[in-house]
MOPAC internal coordinates of N, CA, C and O (Angstrom, degrees):
PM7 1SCF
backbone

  N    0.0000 0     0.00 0     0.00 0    0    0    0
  C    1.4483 1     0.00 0     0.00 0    1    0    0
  C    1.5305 1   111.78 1     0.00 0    2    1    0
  O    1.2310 1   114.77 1   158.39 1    3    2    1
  N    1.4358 1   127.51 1   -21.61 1    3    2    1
  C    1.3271 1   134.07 1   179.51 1    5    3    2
  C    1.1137 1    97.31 1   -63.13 1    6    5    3
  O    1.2310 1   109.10 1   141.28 1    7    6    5
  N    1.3343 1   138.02 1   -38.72 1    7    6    5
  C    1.2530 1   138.12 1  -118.12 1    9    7    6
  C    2.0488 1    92.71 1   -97.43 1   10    9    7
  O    1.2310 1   139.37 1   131.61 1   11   10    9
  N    1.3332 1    80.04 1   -48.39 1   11   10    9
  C    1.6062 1    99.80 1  -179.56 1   13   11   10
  C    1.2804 1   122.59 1   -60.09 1   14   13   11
  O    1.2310 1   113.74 1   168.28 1   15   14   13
  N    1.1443 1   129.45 1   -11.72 1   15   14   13
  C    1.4847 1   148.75 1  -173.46 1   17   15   14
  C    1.3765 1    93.27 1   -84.92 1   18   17   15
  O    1.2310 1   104.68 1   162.85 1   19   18   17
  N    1.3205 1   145.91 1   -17.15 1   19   18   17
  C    1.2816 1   137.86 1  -169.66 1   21   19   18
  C    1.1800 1   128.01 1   100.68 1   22   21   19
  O    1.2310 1   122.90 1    28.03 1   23   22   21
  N    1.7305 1   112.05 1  -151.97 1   23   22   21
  C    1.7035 1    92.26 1  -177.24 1   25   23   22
  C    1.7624 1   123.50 1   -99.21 1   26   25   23
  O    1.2310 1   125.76 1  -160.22 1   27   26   25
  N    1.5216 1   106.54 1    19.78 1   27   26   25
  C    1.4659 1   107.42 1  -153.42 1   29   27   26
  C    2.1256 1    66.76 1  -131.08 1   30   29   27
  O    1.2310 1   113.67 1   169.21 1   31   30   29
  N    0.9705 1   129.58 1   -10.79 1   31   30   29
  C    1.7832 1   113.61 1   165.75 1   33   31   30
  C    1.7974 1   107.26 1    69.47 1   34   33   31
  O    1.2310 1   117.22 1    65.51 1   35   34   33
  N    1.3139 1   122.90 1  -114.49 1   35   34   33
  C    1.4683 1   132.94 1  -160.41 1   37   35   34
  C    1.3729 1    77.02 1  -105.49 1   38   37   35
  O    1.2310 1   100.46 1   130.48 1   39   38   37
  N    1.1463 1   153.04 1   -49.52 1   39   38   37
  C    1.8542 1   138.02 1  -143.71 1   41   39   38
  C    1.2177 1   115.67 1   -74.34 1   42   41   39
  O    1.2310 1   121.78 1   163.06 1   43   42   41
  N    1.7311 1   114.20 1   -16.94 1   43   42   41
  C    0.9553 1    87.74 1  -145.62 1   45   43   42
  C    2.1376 1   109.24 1  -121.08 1   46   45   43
  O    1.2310 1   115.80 1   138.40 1   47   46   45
  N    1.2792 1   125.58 1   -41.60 1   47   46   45
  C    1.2459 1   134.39 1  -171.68 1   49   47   46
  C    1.4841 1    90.10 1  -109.89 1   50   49   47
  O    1.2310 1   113.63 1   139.37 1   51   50   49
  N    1.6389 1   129.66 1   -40.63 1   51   50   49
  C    1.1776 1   127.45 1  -156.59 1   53   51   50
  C    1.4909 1   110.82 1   -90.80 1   54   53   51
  O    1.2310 1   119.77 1   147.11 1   55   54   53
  N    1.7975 1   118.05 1   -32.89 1   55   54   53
  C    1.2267 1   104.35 1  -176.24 1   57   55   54
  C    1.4784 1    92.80 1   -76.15 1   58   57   55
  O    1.2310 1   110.16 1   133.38 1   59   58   57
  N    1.3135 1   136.09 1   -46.62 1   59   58   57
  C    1.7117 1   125.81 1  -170.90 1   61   59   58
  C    1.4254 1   128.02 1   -34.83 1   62   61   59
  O    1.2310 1   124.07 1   148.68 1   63   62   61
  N    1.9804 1   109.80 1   -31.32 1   63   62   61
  C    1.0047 1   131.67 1  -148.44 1   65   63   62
  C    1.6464 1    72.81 1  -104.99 1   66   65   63
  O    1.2310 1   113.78 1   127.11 1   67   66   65
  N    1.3093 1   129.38 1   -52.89 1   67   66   65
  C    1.5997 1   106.24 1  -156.02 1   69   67   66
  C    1.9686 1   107.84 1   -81.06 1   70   69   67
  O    1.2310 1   127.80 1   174.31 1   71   70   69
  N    1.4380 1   102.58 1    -5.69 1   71   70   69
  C    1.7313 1   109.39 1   177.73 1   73   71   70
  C    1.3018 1   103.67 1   -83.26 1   74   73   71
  O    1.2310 1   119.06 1   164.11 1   75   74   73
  N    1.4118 1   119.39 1   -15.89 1   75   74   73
  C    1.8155 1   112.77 1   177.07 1   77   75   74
  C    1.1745 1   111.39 1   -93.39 1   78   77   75
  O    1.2310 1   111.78 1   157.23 1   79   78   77
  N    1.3396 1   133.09 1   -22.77 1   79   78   77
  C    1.4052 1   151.11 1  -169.04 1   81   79   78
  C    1.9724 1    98.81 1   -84.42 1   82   81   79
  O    1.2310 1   130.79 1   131.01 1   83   82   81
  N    1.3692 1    96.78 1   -48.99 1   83   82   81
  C    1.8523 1    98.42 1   177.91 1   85   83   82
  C    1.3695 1    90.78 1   -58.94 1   86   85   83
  O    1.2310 1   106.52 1   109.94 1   87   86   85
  N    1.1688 1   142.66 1   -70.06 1   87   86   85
  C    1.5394 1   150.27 1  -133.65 1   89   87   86
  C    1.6031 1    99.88 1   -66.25 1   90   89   87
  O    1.2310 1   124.80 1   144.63 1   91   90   89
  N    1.0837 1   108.38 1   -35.37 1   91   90   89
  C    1.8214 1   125.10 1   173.87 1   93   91   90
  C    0.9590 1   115.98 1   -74.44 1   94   93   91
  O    1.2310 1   117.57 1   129.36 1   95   94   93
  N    1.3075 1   122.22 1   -50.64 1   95   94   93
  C    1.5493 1   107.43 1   165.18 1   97   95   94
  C    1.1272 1   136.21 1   -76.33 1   98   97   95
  O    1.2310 1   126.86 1   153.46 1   99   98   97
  N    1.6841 1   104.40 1   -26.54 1   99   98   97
  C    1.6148 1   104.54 1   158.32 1  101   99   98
  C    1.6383 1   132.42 1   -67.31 1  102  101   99
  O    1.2310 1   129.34 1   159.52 1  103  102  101
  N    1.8175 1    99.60 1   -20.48 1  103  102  101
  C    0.8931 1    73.56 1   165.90 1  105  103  102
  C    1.7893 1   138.01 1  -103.89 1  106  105  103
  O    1.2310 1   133.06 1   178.78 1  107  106  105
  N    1.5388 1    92.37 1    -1.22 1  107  106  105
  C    1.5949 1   121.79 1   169.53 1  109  107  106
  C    1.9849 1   110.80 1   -87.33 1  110  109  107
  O    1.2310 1   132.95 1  -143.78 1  111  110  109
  N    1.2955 1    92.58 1    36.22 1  111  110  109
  C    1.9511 1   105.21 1  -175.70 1  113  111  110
  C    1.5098 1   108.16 1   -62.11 1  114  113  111
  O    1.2310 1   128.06 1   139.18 1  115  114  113
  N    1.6783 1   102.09 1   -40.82 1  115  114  113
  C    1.7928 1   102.61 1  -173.03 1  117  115  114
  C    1.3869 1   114.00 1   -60.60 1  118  117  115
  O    1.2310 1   114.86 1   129.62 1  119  118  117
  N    1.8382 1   127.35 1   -50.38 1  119  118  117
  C    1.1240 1   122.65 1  -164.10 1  121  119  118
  C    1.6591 1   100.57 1   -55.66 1  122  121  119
  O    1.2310 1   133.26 1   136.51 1  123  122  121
  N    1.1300 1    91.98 1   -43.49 1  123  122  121
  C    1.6359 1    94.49 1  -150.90 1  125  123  122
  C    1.4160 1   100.83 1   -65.88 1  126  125  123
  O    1.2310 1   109.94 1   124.53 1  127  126  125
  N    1.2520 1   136.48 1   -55.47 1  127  126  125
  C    1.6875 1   158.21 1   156.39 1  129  127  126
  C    1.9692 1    83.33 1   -17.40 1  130  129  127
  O    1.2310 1   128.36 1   108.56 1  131  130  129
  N    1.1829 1   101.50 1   -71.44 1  131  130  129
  C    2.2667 1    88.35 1  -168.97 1  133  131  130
  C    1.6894 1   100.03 1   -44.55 1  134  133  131
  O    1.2310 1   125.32 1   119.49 1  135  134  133
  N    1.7043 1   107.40 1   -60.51 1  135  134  133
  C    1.4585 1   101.89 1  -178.83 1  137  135  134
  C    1.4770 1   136.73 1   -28.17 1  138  137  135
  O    1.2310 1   125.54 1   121.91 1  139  138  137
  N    1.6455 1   106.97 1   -58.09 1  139  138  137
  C    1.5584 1   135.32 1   145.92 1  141  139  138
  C    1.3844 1   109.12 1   -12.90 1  142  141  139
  O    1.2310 1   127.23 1    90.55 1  143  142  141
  N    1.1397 1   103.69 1   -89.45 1  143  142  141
  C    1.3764 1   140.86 1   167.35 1  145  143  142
  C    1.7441 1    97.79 1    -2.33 1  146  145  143
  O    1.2310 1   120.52 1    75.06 1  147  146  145
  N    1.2929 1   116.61 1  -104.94 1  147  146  145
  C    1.3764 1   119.66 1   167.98 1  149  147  146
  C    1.4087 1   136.92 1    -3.34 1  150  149  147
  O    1.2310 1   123.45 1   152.72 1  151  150  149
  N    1.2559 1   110.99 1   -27.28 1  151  150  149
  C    1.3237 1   116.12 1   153.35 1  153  151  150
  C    1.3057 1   129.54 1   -65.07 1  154  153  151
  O    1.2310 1   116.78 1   147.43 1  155  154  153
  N    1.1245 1   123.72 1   -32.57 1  155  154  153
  C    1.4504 1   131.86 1  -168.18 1  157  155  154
  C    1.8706 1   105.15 1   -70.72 1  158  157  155
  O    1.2310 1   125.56 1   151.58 1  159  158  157
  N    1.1596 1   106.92 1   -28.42 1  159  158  157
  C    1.4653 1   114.59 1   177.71 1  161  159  158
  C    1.3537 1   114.01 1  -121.02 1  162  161  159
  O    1.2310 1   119.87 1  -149.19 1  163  162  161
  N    1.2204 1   117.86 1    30.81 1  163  162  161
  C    1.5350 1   116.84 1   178.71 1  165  163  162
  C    1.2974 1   100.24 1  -111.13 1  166  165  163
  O    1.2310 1   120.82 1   -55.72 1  167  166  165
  N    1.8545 1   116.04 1   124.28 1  167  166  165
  C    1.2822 1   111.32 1  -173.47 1  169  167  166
  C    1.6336 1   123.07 1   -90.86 1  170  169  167
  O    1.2310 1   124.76 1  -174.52 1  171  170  169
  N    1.6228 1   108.47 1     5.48 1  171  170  169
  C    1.1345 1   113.51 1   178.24 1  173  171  170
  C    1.6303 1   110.30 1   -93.89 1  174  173  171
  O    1.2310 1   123.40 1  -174.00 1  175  174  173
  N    1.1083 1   111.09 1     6.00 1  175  174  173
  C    1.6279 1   103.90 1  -175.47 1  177  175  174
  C    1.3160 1    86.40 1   -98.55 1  178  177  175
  O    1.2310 1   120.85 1   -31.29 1  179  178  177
  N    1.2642 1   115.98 1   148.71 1  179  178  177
  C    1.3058 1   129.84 1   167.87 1  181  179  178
  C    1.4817 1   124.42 1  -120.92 1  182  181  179
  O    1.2310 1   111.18 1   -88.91 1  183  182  181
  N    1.1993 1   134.21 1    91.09 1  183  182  181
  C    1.5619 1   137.24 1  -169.42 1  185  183  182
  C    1.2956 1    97.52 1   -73.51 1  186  185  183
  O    1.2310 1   113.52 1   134.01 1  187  186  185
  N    1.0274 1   129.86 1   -45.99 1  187  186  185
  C    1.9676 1   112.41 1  -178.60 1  189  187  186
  C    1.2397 1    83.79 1  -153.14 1  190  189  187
  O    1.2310 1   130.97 1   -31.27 1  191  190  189
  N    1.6809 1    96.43 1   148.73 1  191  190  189
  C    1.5335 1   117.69 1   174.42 1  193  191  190
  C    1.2515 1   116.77 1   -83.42 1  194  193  191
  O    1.2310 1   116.97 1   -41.06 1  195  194  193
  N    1.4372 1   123.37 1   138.94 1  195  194  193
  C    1.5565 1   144.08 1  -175.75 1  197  195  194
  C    1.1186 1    98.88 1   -42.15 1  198  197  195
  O    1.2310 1   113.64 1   -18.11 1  199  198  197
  N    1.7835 1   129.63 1   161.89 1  199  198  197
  C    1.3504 1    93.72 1   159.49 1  201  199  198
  C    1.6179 1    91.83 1  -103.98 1  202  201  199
  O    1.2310 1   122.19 1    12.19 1  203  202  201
  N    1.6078 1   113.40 1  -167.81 1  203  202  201
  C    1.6530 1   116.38 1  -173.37 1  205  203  202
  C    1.0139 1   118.47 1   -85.97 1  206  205  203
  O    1.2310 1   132.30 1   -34.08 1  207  206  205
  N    1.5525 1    93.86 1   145.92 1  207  206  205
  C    1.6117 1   102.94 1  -162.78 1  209  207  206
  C    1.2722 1   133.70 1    80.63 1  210  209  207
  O    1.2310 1   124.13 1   178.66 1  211  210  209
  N    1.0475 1   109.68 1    -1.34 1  211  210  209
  C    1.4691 1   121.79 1   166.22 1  213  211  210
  C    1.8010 1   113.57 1   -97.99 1  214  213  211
  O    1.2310 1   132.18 1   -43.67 1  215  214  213
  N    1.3804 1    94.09 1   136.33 1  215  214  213
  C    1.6337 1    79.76 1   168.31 1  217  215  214
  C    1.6835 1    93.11 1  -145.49 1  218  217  215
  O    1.2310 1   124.16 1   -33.82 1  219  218  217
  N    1.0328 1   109.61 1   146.18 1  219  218  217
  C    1.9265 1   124.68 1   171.78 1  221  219  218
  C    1.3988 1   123.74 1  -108.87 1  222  221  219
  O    1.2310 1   119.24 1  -110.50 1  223  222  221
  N    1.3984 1   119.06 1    69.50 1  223  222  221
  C    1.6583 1    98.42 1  -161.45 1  225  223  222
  C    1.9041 1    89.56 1   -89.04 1  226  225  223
  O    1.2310 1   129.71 1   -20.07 1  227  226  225
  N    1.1814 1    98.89 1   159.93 1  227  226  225
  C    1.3911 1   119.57 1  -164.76 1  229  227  226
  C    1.5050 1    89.41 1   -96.40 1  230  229  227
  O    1.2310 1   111.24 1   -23.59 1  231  230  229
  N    1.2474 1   134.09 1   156.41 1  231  230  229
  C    1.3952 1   171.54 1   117.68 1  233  231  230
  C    1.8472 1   105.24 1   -10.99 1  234  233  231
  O    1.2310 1   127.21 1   111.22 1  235  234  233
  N    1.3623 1   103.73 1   -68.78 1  235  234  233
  C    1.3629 1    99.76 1  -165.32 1  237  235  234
  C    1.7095 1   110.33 1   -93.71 1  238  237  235
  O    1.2310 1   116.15 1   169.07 1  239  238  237
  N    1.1153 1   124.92 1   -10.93 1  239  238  237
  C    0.9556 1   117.65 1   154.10 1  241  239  238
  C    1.4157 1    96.57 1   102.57 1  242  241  239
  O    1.2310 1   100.40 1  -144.27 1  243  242  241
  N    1.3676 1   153.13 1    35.73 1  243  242  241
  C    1.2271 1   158.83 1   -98.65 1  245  243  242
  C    1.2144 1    90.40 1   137.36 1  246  245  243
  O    1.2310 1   128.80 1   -67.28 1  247  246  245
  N    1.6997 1   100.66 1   112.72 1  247  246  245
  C    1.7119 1   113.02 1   168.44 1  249  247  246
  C    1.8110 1   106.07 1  -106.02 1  250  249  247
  O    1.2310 1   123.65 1   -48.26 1  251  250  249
  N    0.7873 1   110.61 1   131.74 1  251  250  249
  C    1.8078 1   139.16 1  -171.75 1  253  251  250
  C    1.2979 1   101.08 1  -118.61 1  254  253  251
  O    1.2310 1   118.05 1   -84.11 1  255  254  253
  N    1.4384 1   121.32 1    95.89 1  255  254  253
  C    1.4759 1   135.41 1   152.35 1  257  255  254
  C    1.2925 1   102.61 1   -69.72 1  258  257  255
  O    1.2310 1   125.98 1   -63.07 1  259  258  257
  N    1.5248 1   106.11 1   116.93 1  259  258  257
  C    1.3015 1   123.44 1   156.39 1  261  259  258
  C    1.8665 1   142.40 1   -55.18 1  262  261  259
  O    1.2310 1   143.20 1   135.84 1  263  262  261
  N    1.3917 1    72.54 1   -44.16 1  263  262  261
  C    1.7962 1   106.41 1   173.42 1  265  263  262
  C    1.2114 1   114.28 1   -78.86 1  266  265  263
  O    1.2310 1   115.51 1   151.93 1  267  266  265
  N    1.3303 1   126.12 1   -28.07 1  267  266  265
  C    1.6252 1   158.42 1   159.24 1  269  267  266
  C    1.6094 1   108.45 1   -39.43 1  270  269  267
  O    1.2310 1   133.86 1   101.51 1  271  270  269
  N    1.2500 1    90.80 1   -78.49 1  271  270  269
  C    1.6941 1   119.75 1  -168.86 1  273  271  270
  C    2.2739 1    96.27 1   -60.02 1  274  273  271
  O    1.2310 1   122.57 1   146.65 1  275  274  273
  N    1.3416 1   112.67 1   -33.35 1  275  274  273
  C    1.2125 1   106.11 1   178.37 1  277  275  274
  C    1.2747 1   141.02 1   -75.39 1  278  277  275
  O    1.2310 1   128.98 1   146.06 1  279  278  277
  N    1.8362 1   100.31 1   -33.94 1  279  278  277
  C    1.0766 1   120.15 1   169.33 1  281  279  278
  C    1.9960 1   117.25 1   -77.79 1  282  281  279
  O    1.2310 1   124.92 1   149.34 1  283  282  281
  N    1.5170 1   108.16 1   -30.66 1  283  282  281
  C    1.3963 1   107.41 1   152.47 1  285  283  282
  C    1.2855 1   129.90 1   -41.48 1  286  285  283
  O    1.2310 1   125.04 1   122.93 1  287  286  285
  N    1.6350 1   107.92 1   -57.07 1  287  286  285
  C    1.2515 1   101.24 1   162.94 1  289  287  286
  C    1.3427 1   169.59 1   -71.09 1  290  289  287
  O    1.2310 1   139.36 1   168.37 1  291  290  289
  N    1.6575 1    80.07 1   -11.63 1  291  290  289
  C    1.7684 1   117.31 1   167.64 1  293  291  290
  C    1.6405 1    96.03 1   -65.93 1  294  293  291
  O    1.2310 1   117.28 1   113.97 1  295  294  293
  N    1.4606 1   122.77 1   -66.03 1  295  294  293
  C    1.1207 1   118.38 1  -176.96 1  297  295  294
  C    1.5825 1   117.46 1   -43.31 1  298  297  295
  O    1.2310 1   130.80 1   125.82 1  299  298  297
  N    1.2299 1    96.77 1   -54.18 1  299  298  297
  C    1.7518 1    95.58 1  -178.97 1  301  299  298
  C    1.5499 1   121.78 1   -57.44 1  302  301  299
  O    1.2310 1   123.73 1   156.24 1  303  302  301
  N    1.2734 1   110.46 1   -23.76 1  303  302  301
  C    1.6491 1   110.60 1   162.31 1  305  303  302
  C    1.5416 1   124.95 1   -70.38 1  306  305  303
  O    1.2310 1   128.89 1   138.88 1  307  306  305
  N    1.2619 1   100.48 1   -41.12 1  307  306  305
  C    1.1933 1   131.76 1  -174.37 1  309  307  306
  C    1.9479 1   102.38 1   -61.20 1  310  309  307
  O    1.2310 1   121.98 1   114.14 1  311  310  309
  N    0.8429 1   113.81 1   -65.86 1  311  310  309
  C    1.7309 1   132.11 1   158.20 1  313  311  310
  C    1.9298 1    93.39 1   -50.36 1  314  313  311
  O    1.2310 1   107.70 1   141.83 1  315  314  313
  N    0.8798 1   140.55 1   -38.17 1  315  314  313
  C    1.1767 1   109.15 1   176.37 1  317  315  314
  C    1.5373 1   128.49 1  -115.89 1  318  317  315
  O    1.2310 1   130.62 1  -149.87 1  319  318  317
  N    1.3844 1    97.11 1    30.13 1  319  318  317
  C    1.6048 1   129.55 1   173.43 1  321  319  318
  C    1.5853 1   113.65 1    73.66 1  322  321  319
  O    1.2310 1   126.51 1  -163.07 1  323  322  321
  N    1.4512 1   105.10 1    16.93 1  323  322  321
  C    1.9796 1    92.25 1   152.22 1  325  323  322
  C    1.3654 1   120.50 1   -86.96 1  326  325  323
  O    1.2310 1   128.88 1   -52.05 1  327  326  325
  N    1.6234 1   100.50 1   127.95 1  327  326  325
  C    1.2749 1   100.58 1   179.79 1  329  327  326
  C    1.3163 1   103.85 1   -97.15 1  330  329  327
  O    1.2310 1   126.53 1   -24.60 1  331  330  329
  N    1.5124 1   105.04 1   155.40 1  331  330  329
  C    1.5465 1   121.40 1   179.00 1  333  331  330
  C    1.5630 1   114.20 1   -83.27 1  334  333  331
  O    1.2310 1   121.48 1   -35.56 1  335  334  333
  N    1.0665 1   114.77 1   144.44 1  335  334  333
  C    2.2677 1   101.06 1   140.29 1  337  335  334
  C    1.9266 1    92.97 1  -161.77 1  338  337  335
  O    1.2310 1   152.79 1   -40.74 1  339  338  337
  N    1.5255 1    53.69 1   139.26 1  339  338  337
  C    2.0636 1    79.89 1   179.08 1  341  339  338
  C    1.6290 1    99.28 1    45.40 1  342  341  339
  O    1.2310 1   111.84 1  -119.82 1  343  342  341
  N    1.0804 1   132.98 1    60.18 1  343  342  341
  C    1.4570 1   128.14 1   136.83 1  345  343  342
  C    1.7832 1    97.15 1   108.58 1  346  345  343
  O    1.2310 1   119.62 1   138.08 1  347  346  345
  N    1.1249 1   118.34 1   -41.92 1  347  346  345
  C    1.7545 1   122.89 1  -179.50 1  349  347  346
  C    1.1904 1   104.04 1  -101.59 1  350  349  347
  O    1.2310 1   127.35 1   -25.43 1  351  350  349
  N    1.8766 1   103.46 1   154.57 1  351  350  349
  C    1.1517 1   119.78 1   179.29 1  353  351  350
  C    1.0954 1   140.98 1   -86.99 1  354  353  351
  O    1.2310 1    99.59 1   -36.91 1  355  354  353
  N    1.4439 1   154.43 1   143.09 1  355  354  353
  C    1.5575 1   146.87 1  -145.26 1  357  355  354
  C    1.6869 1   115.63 1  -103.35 1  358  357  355
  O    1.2310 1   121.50 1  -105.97 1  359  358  357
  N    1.1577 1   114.73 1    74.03 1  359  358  357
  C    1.5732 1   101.61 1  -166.33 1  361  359  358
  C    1.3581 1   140.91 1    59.63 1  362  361  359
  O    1.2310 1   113.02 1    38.97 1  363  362  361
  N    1.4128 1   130.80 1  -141.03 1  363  362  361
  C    0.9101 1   116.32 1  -175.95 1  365  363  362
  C    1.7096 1   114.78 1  -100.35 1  366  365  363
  O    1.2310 1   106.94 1   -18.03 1  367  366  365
  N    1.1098 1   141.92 1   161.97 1  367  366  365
  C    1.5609 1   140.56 1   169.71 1  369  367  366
  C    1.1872 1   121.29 1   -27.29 1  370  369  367
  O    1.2310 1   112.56 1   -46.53 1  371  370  369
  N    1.3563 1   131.65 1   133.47 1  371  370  369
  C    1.0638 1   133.15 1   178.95 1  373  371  370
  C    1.3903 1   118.96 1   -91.11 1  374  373  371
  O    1.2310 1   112.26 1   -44.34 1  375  374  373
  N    1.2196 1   132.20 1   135.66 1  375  374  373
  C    1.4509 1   145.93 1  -174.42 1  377  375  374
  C    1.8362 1   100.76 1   -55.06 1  378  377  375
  O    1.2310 1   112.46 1     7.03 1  379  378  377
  N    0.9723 1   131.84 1  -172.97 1  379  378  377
  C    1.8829 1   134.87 1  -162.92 1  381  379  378
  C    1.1190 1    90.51 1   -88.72 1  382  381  379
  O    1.2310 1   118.23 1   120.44 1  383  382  381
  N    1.1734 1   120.98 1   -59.56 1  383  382  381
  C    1.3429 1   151.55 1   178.30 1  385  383  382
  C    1.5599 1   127.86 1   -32.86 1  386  385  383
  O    1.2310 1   132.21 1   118.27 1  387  386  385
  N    1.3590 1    94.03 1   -61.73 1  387  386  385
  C    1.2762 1   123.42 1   173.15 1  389  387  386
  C    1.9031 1   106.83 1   -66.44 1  390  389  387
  O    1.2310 1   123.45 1   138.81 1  391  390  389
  N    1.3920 1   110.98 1   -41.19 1  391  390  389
  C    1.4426 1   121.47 1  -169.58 1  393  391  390
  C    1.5050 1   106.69 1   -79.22 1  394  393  391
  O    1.2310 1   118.08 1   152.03 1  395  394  393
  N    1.3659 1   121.27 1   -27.97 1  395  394  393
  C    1.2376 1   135.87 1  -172.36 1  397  395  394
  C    1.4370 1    91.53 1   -80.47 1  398  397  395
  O    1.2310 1   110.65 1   123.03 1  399  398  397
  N    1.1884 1   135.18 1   -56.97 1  399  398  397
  C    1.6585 1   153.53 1  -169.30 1  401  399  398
  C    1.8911 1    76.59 1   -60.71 1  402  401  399
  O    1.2310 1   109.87 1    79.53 1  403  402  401
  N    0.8216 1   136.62 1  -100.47 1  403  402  401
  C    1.7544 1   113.73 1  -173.57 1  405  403  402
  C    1.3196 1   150.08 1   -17.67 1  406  405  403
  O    1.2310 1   134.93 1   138.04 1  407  406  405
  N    1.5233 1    88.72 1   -41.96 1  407  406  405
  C    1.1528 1   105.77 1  -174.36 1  409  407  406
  C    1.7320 1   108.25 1   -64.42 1  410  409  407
  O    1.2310 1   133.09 1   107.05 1  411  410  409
  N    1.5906 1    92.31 1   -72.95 1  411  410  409
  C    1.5473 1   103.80 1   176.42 1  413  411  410
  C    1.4864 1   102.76 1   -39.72 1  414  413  411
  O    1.2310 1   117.42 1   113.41 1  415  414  413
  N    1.5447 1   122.51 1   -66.59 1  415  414  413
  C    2.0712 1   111.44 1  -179.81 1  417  415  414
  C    1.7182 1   102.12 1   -18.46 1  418  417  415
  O    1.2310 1   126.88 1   100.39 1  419  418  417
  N    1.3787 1   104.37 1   -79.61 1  419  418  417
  C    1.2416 1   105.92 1  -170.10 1  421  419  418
  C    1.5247 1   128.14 1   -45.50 1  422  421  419
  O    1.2310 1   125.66 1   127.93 1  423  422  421
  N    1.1604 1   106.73 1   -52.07 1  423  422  421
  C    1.4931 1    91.86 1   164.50 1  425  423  422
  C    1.4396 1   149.11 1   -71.09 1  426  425  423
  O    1.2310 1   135.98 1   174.12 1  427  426  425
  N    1.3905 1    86.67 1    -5.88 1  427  426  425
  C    1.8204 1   108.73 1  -178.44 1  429  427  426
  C    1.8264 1   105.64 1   -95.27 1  430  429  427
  O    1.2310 1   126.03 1   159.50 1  431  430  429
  N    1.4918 1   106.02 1   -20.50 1  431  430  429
  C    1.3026 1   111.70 1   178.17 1  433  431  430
  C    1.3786 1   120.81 1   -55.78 1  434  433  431
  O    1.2310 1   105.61 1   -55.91 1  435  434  433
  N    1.4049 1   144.28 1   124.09 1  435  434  433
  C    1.4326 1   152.14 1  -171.14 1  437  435  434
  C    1.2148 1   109.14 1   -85.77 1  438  437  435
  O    1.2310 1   111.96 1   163.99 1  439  438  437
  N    1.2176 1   132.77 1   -16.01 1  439  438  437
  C    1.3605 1   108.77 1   171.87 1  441  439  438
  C    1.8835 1   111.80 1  -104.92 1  442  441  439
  O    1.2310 1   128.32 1  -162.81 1  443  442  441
  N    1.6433 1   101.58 1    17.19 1  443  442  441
  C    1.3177 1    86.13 1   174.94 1  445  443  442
  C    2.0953 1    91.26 1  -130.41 1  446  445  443
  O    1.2310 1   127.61 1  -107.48 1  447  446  445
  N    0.9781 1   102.97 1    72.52 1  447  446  445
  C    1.3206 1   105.94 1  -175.55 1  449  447  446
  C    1.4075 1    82.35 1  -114.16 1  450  449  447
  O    1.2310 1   115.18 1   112.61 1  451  450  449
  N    1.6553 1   126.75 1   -67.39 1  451  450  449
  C    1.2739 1   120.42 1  -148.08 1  453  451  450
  C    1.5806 1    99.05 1   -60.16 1  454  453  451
  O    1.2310 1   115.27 1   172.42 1  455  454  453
  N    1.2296 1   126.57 1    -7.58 1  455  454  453
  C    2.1213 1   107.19 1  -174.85 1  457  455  454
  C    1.3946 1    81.14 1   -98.21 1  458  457  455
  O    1.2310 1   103.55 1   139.57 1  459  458  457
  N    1.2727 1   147.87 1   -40.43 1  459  458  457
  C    1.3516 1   137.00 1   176.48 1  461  459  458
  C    1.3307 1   127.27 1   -31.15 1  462  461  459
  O    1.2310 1   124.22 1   133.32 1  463  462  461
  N    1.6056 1   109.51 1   -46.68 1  463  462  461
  C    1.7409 1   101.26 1   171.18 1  465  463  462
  C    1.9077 1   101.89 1  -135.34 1  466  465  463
  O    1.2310 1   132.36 1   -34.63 1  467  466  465
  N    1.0237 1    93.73 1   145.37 1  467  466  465
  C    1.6540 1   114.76 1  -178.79 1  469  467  466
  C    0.8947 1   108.21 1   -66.17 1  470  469  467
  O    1.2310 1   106.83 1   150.64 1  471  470  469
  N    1.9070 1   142.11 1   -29.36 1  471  470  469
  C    1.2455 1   124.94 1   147.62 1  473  471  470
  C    1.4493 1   125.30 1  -104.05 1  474  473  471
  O    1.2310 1   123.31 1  -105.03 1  475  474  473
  N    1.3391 1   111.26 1    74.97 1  475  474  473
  C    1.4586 1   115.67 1   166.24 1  477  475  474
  C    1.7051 1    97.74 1   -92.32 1  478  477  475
  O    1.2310 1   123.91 1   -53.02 1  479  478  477
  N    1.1138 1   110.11 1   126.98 1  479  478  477
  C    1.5839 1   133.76 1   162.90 1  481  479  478
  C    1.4487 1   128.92 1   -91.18 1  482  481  479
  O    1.2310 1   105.70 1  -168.33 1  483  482  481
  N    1.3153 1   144.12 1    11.67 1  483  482  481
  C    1.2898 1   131.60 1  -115.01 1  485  483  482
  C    1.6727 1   101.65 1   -85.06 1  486  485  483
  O    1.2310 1   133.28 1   173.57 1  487  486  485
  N    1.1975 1    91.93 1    -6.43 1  487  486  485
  C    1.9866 1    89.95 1   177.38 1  489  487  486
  C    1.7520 1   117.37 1   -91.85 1  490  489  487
  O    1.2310 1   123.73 1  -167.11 1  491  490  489
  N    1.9827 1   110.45 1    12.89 1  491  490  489
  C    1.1296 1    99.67 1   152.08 1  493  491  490
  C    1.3041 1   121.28 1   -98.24 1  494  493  491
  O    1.2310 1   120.10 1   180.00 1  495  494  493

């Protein structure tokens, strides 16, 4: 897919285009964060199934996704340039720039292509 981008690859039309696109959403973080948001108390989403026979009805009557509330918050760091690995956080925030400069690493990185898509084959 680098390849196709032309002759300047990730540097050149695509990282510009994906550093204006961060800057927009960072700086449009709130709408989207309420949107987000809604999940955490929506009782029709289901992040993992119960198992059977169990049932938990809550007290207050107010369902609180747990799994909900985590992945919100990953995002919300994530939107404000902490990067994660393995569960802790990496210093201080990363500049647009700097976050974009990750992003692309990571996805251009070859040894993390195969967890990237569910059908990578490479031994046909």
């Amino acid at each position: 897919m680098v390849e196709a981008m032309g002759p300047m690859g990730c540097e050149g039309v695509f990282r510009q285009a994906c550093e204006v696109t961060m800057r927009v959403i960072q700086n449009q973080m709130d709408p989207l964060m309420s949107v987000l948001k809604t999940f955490i108390y929506d009782p029709l989403v289901e992040w993992n199934k119960p198992a059977k026979g169990r049932s938990n009805p809550q007290e207050s009557g107010e369902i609180n996704n747990e799994q909900a509330l985590t992945h919100v918050q990953n995002i919300e760091a994530r939107l404000k340039g902490i990067m994660k690995s393995r569960s802790k956080a990496r210093g201080l925030p990363l500049s647009t720039e700097g976050h974009v400069n990750v992003l692309i690493k990571n996805a251009t990185d070859e040894n993390l292509l195969c967890t990237m898509y569910i059908g990578w084959a490479p031994y046909i």
